[in-house]
PDBQT receptor file of N, H, CA, C and O in Angstrom, charges set to zero:
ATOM      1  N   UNK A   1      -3.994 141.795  58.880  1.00  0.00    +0.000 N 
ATOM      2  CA  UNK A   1      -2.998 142.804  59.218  1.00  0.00    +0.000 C 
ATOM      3  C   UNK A   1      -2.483 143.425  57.923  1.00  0.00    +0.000 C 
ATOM      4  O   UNK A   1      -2.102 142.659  57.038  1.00  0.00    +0.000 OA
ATOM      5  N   UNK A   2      -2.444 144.596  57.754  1.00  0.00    +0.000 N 
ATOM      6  H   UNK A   2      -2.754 145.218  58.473  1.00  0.00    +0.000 HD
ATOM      7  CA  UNK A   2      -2.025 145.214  56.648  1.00  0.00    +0.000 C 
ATOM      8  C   UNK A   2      -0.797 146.164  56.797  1.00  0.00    +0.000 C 
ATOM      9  O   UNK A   2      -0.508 146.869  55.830  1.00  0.00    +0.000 OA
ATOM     10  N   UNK A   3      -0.198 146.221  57.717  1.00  0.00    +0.000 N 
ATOM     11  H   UNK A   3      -0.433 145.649  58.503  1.00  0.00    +0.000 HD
ATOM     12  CA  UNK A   3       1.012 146.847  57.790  1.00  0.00    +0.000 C 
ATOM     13  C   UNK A   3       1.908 146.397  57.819  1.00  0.00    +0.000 C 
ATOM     14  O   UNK A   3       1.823 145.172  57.895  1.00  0.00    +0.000 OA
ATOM     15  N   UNK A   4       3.449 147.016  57.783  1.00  0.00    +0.000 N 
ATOM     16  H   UNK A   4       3.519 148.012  57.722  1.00  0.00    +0.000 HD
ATOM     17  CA  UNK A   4       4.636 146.128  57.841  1.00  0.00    +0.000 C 
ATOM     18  C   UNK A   4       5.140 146.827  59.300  1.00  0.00    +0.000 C 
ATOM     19  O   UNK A   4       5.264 148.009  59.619  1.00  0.00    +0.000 OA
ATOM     20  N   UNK A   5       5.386 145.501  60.082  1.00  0.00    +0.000 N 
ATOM     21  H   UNK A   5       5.286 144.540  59.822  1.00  0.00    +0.000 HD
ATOM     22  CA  UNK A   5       6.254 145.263  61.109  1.00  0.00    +0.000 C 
ATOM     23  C   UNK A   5       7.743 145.364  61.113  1.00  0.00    +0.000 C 
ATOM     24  O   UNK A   5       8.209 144.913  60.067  1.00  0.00    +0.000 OA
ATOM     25  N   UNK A   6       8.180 145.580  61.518  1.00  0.00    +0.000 N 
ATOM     26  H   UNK A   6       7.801 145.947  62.368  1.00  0.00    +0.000 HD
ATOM     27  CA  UNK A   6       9.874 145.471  62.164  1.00  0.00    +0.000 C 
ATOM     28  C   UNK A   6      10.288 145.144  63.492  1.00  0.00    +0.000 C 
ATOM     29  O   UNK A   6       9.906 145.709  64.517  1.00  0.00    +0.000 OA
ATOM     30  N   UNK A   7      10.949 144.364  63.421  1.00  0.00    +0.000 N 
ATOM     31  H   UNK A   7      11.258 143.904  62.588  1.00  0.00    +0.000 HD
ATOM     32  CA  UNK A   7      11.599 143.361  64.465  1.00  0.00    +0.000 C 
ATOM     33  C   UNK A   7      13.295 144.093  64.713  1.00  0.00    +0.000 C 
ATOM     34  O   UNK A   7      14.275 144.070  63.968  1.00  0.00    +0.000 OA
ATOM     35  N   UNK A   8      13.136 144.586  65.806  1.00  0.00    +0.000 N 
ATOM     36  H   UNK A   8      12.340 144.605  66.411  1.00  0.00    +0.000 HD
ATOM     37  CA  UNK A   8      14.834 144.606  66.431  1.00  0.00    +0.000 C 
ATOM     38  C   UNK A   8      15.109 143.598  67.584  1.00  0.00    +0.000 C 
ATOM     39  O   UNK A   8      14.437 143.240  68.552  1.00  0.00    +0.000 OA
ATOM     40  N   UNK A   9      16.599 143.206  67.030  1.00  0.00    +0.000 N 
ATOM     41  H   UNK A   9      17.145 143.497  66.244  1.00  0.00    +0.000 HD
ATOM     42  CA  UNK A   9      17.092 142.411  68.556  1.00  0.00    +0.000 C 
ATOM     43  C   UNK A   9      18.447 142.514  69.240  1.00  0.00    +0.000 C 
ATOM     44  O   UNK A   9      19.404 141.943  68.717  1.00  0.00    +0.000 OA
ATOM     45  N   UNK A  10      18.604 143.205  70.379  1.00  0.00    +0.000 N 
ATOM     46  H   UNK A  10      17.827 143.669  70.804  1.00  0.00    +0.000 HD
ATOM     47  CA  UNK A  10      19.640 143.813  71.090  1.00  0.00    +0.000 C 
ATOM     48  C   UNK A  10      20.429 142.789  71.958  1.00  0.00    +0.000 C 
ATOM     49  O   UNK A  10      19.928 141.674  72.104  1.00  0.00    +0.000 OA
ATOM     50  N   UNK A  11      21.478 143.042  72.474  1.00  0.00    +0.000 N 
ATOM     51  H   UNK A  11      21.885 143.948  72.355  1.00  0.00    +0.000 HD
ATOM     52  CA  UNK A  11      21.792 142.205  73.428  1.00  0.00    +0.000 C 
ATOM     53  C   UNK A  11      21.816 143.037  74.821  1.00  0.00    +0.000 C 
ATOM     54  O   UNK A  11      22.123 142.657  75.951  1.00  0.00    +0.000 OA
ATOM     55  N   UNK A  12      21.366 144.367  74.328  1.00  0.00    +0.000 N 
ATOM     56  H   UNK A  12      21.117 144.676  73.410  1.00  0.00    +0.000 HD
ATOM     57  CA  UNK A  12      21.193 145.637  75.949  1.00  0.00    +0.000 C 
ATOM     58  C   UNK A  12      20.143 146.795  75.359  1.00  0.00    +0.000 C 
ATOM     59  O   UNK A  12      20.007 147.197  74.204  1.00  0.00    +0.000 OA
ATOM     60  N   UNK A  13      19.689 147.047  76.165  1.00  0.00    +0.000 N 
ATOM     61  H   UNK A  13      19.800 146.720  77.103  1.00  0.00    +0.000 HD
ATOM     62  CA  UNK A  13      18.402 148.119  76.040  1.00  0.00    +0.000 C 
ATOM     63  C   UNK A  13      19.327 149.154  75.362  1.00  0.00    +0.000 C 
ATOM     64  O   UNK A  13      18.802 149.943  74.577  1.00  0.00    +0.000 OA
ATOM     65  N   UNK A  14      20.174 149.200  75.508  1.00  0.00    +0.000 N 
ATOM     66  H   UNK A  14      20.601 148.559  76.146  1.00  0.00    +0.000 HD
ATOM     67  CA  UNK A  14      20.624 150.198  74.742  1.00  0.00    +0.000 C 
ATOM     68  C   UNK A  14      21.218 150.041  73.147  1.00  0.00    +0.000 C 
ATOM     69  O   UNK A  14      21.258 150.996  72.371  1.00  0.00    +0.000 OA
ATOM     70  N   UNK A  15      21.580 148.940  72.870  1.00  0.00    +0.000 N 
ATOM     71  H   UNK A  15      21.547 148.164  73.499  1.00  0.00    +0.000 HD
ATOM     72  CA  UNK A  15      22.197 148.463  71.961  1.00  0.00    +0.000 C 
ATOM     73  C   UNK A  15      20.792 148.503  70.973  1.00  0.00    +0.000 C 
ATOM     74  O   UNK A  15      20.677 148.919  69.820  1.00  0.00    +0.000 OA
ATOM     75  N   UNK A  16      19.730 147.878  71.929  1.00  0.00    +0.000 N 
ATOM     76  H   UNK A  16      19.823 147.540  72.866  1.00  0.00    +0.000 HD
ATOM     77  CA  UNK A  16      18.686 147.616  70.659  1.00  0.00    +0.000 C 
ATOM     78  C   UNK A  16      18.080 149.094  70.536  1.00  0.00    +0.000 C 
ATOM     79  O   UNK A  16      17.807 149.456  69.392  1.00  0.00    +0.000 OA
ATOM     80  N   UNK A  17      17.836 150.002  71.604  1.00  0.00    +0.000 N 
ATOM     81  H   UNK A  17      18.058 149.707  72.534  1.00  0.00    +0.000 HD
ATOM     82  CA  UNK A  17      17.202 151.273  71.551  1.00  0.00    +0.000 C 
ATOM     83  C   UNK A  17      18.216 151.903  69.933  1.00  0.00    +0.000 C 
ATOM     84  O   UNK A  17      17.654 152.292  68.909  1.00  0.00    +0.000 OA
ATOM     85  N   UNK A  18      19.565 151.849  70.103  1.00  0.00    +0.000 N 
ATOM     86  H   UNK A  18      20.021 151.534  70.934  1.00  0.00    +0.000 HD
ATOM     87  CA  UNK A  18      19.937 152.493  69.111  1.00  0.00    +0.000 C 
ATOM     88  C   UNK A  18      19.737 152.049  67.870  1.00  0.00    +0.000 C 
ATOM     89  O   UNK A  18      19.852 152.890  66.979  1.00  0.00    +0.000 OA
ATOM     90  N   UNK A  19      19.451 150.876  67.549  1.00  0.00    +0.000 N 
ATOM     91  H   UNK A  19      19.358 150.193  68.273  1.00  0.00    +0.000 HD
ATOM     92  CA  UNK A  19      19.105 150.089  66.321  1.00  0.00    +0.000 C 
ATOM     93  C   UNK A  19      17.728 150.475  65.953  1.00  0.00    +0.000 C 
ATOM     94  O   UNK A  19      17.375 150.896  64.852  1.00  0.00    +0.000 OA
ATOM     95  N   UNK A  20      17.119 150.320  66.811  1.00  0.00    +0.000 N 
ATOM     96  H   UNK A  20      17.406 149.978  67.706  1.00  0.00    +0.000 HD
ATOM     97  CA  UNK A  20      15.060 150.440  66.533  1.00  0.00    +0.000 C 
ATOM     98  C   UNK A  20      15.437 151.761  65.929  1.00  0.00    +0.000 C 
ATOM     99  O   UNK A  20      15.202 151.911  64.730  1.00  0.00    +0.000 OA
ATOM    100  N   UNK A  21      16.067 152.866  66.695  1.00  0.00    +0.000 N 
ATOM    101  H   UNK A  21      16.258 152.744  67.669  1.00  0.00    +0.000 HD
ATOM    102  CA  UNK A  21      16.356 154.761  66.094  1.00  0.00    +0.000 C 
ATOM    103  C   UNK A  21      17.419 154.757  64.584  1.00  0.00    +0.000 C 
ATOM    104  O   UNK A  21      17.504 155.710  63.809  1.00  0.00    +0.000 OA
ATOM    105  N   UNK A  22      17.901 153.891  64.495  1.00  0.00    +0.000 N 
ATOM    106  H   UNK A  22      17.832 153.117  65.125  1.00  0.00    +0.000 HD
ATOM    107  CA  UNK A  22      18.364 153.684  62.969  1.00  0.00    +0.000 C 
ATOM    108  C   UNK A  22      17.614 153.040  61.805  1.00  0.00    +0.000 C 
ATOM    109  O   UNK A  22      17.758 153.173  60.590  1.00  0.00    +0.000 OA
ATOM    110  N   UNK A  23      16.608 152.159  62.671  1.00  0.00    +0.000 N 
ATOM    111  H   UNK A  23      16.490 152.051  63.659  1.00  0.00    +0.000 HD
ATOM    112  CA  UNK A  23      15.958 151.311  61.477  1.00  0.00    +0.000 C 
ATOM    113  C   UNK A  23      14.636 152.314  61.125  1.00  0.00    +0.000 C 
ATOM    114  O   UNK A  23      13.908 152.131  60.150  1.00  0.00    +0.000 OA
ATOM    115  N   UNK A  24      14.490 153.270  61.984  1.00  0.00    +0.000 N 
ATOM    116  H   UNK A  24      15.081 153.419  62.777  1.00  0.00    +0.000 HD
ATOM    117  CA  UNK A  24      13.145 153.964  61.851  1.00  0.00    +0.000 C 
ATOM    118  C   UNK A  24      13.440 155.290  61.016  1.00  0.00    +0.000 C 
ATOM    119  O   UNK A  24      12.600 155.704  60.218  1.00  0.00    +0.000 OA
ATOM    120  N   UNK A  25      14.778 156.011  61.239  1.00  0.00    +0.000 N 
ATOM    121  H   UNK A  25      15.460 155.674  61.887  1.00  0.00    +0.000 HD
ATOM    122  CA  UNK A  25      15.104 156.756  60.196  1.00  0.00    +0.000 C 
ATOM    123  C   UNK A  25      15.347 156.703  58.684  1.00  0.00    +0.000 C 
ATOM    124  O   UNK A  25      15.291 157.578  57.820  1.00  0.00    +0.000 OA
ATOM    125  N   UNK A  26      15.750 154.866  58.625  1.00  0.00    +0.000 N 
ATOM    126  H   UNK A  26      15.795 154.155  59.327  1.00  0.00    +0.000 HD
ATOM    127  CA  UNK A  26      16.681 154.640  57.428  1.00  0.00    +0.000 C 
ATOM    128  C   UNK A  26      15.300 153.869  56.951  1.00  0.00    +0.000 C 
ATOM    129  O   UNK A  26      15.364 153.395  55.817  1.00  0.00    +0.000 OA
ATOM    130  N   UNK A  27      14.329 153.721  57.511  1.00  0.00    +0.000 N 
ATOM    131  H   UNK A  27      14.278 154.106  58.433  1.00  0.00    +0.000 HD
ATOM    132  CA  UNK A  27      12.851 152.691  56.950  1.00  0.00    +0.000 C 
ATOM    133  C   UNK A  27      11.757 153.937  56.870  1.00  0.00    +0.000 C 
ATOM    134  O   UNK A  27      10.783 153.740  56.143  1.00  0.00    +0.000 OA
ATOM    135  N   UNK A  28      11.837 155.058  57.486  1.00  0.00    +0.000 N 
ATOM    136  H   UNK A  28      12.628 155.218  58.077  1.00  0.00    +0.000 HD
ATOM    137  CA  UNK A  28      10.688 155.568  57.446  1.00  0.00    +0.000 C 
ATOM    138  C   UNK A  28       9.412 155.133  58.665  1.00  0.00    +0.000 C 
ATOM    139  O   UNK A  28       8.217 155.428  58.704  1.00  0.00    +0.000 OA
ATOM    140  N   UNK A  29      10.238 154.348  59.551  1.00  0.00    +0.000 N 
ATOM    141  H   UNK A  29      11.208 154.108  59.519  1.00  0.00    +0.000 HD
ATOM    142  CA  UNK A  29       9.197 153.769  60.742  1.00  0.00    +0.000 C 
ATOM    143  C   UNK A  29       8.848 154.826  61.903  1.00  0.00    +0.000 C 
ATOM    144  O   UNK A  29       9.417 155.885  62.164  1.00  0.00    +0.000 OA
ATOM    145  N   UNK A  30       7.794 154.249  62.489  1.00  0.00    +0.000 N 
ATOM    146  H   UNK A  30       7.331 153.388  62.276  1.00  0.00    +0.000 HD
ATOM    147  CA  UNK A  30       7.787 154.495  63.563  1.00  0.00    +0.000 C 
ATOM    148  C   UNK A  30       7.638 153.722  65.247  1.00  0.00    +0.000 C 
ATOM    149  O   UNK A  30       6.622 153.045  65.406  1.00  0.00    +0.000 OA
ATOM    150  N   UNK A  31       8.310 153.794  66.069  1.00  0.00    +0.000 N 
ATOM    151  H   UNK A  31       9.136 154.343  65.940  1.00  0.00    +0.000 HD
ATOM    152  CA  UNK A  31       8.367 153.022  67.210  1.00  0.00    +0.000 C 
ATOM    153  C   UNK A  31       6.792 152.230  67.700  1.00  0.00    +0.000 C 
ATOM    154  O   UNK A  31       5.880 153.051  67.798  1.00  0.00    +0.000 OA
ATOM    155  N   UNK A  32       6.468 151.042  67.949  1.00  0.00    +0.000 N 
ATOM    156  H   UNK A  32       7.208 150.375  67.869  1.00  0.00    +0.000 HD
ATOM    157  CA  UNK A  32       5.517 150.760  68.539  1.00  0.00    +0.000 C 
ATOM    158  C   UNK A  32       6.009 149.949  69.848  1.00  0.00    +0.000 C 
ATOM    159  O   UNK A  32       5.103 149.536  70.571  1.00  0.00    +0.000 OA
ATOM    160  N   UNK A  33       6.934 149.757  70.117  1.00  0.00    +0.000 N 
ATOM    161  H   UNK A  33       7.670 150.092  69.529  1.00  0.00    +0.000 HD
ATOM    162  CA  UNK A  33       7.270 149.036  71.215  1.00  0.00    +0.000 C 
ATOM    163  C   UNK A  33       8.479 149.027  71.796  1.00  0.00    +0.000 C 
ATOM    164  O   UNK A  33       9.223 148.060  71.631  1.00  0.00    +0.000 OA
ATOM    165  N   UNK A  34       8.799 149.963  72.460  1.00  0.00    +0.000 N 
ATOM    166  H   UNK A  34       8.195 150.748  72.594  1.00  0.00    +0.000 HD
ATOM    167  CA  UNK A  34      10.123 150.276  73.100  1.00  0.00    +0.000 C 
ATOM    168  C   UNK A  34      11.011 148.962  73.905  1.00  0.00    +0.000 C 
ATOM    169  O   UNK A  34      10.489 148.009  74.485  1.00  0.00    +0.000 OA
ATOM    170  N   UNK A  35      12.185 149.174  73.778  1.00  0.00    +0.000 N 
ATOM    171  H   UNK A  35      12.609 149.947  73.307  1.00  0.00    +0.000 HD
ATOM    172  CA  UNK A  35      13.005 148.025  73.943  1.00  0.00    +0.000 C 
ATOM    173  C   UNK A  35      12.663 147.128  75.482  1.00  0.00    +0.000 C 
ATOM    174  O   UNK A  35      12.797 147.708  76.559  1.00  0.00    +0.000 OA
ATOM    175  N   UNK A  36      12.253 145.794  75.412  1.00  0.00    +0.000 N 
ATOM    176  H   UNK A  36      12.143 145.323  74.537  1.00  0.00    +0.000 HD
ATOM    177  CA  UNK A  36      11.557 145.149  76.292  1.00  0.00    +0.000 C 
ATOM    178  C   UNK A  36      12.440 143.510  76.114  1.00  0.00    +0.000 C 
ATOM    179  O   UNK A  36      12.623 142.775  75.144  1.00  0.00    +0.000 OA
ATOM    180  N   UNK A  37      12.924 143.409  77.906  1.00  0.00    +0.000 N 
ATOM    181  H   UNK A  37      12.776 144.006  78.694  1.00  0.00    +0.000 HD
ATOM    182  CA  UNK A  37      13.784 142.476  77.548  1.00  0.00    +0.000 C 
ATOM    183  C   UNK A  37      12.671 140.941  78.617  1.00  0.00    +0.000 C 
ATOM    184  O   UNK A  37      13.131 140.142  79.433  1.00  0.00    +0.000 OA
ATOM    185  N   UNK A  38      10.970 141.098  78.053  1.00  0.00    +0.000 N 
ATOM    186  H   UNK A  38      10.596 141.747  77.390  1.00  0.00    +0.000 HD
ATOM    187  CA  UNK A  38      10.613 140.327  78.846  1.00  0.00    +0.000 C 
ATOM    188  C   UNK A  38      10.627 139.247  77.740  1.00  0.00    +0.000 C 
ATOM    189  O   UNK A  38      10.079 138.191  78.056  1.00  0.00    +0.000 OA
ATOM    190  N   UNK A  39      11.102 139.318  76.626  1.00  0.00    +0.000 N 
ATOM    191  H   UNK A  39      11.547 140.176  76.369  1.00  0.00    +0.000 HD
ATOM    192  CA  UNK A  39      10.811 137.819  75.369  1.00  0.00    +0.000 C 
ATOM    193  C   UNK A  39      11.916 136.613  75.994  1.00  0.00    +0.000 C 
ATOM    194  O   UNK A  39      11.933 135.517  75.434  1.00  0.00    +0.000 OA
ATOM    195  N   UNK A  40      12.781 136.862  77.118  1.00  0.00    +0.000 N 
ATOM    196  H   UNK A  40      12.767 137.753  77.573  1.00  0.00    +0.000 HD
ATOM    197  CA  UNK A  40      13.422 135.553  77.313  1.00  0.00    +0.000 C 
ATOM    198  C   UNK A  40      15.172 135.681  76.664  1.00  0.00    +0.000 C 
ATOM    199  O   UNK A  40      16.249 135.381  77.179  1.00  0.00    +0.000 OA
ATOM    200  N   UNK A  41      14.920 136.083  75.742  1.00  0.00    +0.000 N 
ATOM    201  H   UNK A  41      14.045 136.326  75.324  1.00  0.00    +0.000 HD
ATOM    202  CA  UNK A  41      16.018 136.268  74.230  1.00  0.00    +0.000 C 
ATOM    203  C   UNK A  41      16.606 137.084  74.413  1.00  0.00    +0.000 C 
ATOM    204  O   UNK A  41      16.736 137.233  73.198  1.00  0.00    +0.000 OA
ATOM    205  N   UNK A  42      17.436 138.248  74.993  1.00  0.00    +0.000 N 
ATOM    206  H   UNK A  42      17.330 138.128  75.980  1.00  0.00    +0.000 HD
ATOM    207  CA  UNK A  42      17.835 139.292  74.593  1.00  0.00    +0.000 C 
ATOM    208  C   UNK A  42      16.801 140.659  74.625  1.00  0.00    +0.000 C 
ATOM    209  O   UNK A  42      15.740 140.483  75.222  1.00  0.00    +0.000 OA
ATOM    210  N   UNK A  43      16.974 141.645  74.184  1.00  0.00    +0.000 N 
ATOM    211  H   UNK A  43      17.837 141.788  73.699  1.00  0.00    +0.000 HD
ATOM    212  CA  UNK A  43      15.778 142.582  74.118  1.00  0.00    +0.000 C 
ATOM    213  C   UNK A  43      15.038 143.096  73.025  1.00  0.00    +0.000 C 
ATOM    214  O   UNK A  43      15.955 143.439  72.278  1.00  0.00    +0.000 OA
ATOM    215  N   UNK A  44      14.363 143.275  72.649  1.00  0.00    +0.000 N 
ATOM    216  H   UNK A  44      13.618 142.996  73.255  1.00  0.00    +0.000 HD
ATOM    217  CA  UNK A  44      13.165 143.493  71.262  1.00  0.00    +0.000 C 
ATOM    218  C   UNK A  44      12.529 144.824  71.435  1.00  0.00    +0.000 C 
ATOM    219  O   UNK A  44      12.153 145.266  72.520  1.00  0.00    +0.000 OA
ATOM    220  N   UNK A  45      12.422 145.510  70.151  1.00  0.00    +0.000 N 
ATOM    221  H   UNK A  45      12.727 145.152  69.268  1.00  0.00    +0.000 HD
ATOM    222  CA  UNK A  45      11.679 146.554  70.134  1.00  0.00    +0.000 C 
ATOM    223  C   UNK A  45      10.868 146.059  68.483  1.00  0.00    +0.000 C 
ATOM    224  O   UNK A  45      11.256 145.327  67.573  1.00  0.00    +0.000 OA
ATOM    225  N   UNK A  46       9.438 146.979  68.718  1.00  0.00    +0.000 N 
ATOM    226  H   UNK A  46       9.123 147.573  69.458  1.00  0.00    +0.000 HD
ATOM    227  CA  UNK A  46       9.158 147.011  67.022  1.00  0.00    +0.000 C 
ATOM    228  C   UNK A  46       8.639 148.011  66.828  1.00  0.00    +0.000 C 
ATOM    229  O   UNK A  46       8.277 148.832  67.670  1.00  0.00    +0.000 OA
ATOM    230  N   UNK A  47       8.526 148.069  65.516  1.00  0.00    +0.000 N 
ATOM    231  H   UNK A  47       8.820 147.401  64.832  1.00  0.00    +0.000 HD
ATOM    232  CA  UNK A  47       8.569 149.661  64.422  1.00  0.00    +0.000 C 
ATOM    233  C   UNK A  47       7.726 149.183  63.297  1.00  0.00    +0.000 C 
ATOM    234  O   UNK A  47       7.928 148.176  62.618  1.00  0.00    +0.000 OA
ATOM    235  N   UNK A  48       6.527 150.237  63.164  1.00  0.00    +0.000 N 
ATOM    236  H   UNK A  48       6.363 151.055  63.715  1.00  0.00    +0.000 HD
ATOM    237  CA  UNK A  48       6.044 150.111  61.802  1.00  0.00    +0.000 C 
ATOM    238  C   UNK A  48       5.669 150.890  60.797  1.00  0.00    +0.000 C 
ATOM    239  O   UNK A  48       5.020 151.874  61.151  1.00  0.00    +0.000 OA
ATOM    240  N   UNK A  49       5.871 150.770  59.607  1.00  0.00    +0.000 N 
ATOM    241  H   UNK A  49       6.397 149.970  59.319  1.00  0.00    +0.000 HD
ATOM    242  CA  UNK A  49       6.011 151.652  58.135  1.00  0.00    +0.000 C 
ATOM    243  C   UNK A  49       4.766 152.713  58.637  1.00  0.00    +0.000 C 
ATOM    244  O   UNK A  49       3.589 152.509  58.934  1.00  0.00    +0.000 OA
ATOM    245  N   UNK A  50       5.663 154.029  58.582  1.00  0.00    +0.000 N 
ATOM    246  H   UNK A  50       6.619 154.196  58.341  1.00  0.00    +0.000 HD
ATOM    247  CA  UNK A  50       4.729 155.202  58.443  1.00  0.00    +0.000 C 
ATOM    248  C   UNK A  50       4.211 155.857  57.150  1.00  0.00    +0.000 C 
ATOM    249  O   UNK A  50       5.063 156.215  56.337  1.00  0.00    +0.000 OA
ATOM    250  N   UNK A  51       3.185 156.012  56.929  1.00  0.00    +0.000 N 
ATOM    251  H   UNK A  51       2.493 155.721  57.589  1.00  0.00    +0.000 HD
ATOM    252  CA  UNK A  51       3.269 156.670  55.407  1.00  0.00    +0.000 C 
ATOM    253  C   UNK A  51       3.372 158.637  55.525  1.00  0.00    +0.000 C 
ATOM    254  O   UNK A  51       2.795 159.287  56.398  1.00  0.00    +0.000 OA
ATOM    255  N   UNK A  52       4.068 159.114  54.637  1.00  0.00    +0.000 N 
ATOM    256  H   UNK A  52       4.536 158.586  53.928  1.00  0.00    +0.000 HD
ATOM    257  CA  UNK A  52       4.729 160.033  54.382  1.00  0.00    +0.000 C 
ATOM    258  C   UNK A  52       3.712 161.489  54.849  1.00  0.00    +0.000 C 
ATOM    259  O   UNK A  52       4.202 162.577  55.149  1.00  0.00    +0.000 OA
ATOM    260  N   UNK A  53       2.562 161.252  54.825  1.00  0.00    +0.000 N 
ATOM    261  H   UNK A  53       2.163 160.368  54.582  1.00  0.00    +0.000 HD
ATOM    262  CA  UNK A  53       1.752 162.252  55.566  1.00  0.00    +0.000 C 
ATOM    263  C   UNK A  53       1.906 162.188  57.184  1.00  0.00    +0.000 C 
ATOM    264  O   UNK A  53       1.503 163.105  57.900  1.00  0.00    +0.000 OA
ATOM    265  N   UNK A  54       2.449 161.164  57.625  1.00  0.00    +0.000 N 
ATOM    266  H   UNK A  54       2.777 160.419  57.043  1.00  0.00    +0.000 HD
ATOM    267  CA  UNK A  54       2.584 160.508  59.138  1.00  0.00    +0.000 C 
ATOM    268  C   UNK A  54       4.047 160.854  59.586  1.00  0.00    +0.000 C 
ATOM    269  O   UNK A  54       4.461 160.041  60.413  1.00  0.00    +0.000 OA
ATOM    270  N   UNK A  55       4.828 161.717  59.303  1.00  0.00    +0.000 N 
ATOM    271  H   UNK A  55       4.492 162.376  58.631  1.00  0.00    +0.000 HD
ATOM    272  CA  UNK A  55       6.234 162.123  59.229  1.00  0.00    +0.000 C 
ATOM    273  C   UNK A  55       6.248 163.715  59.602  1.00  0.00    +0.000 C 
ATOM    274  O   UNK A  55       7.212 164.199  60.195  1.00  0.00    +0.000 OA
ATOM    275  N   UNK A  56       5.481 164.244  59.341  1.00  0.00    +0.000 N 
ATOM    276  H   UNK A  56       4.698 163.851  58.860  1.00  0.00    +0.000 HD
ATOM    277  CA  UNK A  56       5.551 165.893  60.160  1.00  0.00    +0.000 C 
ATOM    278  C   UNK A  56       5.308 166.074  61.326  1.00  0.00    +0.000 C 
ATOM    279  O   UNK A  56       4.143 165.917  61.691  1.00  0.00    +0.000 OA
ATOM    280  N   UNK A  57       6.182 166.409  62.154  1.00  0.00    +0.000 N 
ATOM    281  H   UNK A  57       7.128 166.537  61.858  1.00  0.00    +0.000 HD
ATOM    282  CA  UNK A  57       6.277 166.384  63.842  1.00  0.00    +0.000 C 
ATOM    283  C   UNK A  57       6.470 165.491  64.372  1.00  0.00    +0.000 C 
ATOM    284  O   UNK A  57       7.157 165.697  65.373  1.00  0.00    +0.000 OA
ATOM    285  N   UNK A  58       6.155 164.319  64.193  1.00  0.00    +0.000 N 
ATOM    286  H   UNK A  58       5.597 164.151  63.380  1.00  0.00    +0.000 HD
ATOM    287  CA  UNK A  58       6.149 163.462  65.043  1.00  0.00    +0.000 C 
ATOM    288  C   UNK A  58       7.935 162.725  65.963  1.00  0.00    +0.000 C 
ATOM    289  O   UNK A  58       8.988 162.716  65.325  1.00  0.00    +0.000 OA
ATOM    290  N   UNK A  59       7.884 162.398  66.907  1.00  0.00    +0.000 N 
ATOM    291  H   UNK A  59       7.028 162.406  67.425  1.00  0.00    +0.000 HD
ATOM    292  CA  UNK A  59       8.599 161.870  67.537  1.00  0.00    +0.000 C 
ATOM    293  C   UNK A  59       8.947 160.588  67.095  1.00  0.00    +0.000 C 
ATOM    294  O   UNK A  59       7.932 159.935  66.853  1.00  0.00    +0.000 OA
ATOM    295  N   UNK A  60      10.377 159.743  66.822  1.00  0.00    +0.000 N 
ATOM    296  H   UNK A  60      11.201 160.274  67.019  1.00  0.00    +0.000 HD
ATOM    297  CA  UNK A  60      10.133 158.543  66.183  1.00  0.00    +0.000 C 
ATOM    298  C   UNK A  60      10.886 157.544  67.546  1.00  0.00    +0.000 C 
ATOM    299  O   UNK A  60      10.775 156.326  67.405  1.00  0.00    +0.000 OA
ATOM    300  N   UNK A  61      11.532 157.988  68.657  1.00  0.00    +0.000 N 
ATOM    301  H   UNK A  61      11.622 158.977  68.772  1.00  0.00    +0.000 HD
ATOM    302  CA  UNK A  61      12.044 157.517  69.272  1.00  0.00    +0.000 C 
ATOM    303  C   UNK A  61      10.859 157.079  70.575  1.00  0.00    +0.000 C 
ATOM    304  O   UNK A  61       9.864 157.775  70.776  1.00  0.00    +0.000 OA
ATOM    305  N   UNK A  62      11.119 156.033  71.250  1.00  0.00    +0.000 N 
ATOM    306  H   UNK A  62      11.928 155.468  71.086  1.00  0.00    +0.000 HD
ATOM    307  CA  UNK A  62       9.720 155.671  72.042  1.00  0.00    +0.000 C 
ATOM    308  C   UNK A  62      11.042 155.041  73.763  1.00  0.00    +0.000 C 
ATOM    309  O   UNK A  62      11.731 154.061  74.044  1.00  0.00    +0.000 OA
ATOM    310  N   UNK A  63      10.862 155.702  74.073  1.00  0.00    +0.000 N 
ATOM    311  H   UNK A  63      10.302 156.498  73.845  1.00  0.00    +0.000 HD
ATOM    312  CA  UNK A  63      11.355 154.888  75.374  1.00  0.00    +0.000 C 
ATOM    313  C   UNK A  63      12.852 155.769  75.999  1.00  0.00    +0.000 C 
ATOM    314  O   UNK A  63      13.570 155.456  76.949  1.00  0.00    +0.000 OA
ATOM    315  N   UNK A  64      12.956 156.914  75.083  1.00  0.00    +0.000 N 
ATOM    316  H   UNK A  64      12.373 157.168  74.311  1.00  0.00    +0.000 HD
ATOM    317  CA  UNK A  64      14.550 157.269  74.779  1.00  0.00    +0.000 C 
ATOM    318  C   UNK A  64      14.159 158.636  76.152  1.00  0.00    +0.000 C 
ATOM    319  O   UNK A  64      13.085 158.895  76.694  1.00  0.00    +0.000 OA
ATOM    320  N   UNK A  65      15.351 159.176  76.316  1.00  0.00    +0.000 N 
ATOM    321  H   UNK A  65      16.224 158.965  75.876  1.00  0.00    +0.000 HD
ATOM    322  CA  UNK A  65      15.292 160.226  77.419  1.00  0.00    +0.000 C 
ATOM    323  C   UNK A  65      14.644 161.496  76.539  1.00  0.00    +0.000 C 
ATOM    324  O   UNK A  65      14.869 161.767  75.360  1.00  0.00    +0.000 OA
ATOM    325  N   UNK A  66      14.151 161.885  77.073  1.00  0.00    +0.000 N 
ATOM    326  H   UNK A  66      13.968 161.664  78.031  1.00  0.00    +0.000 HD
ATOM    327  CA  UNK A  66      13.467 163.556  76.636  1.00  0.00    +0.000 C 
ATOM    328  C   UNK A  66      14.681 164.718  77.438  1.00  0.00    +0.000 C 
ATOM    329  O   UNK A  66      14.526 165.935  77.343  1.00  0.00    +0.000 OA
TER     330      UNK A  66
């Protein structure tokens, strides 16, 4: 595996949705797994390092209302 992962953990789909949309602005990420409360734990989303050609247009939010 050669990329970097990111791990969010919410205590409400919403709590973590807004965290995954802060950690992806303030990291440069992008969403791979919208907030999913089947881990048992609370709810989880993950995000991984985009490189800087991978940042024009794109959408960084994954699960959020359109």
């Amino acid at each position: 595996m050669d990329e970097v992962v990111y791990m969010v953990r919410g205590g409400s789909r919403d709590d973590c949705q807004r965290e995954l949309d802060r950690l992806c602005a303030a990291l440069g990420a992008r969403p791979t797994m919208p907030p999913s409360a089947g881990t048992g734990r609370g709810w989880v989303a993950r995000a991984v390092r985009v490189h800087a050609e991978g940042l024009a247009g794109e959408s960084r939010s994954v699960g959020a209302s359109r």
